[in-house]
N, C-alpha and C positions, 0 to 999 in steps of 0.2 A: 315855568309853572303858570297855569293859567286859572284864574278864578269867575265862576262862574255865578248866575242868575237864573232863576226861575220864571215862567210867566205863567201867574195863576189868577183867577177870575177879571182877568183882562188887565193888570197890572204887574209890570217886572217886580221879584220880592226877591231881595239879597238874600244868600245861602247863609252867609256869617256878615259882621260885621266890618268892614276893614280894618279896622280900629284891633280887632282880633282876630283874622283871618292869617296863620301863620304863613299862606302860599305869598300873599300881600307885603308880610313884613321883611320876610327871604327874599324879595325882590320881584316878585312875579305880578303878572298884569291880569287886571280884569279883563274876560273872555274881547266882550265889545271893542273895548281902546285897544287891544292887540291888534282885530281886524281891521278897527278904522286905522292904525295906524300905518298896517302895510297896504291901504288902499290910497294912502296920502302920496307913495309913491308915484310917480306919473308912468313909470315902465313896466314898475309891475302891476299897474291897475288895466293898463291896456294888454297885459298878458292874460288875467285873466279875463277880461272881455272877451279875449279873443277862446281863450279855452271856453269863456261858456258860449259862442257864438259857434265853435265845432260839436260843441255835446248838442245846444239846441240841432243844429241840421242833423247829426245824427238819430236823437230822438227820431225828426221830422220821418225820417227816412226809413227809419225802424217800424214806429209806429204812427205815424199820422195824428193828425188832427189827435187822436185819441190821448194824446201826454196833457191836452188840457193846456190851463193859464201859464203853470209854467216852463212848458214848451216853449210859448210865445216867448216869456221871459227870455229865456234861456236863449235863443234865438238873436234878437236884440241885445244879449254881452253883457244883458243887467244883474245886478246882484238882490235881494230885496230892500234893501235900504237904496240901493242907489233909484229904484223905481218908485220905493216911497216919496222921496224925495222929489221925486219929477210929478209925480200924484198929489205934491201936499198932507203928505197923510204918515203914518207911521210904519215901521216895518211889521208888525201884528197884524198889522190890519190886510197886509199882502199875504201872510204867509196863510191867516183864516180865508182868504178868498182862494187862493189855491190849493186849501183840503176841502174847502166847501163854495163852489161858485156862487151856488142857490142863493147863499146871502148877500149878494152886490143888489145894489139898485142900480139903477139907468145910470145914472149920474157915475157912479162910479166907474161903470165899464165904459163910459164914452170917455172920463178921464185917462182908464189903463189906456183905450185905445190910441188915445192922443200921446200918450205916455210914450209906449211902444212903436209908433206912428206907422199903426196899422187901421185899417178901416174896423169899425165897430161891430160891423156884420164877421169877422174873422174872428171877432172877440168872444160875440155869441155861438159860431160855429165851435169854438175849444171849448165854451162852459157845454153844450151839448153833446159834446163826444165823450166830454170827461165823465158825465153822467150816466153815459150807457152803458150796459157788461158790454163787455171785451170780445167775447169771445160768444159763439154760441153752445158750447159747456156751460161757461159763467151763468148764462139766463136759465139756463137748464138746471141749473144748484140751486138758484136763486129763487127759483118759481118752488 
């Protein structure tokens, strides 16, 4: 059983309480400590590295530059908390950058850059792809 959270107006908000949360008291874990906990593994944290280091080239390969930020991610074998953490910053704040680039400043995409240790111009190359239609149908709906 896994118990879950919400993130609304920019702050995680528990669903129940634990204190009353019957998945909690049967023995089950909150969403978060589940996953940090099978990432505390060393074998299996480098397995999924490795699994998102074949999805990023696939994307790559699929579609280009066009998968956006987290392409890159995915690329580099990061999770979003594990790139939080190399940023300084929190996992919200990656997962709002990679639905919406538009809201990084400078500062922050030279941090992802550094993060992912890619050059910065690479960084802006995916927030502009990510932005474009797709397809030239897509601009044709869109107009």
């Amino acid at each position: 059983m896994v118990r879950a959270t919400l993130f609304v107006h920019d702050k995680w908000v528990e669903i129940d309480q634990l204190s009353s949360d019957p998945a909690i008291l049967n023995g089950g874990t909150e969403a978060g400590e589940y996953f940090a906990r099978r990432q505390r593994d060393p074998e299996r944290a480098a397995r999924m590295a490795k699994a998102r280091q074949k999805l990023g080239q696939a994307l790559d390969a699929t579609y280009g530059e066009r998968v956006g930020l987290a392409g890159l991610r995915f690329k580099a074998g990061l999770s979003q908390v594990e790139l939080a953490k190399r940023m300084n910053t929190q996992q919200p704040s990656v997962a709002r950058w990679e639905r919406s680039p538009e809201t990084m400043r400078y500062e922050s995409i030279e941090s992802l850059a550094n993060a992912l240790g890619v050059d910065p111009i690479k960084v802006f190359a995916a927030i502009k792809a990510q932005r474009q239609p797709k397809t030239t149908v897509e601009t044709h709906e869109l107009a």
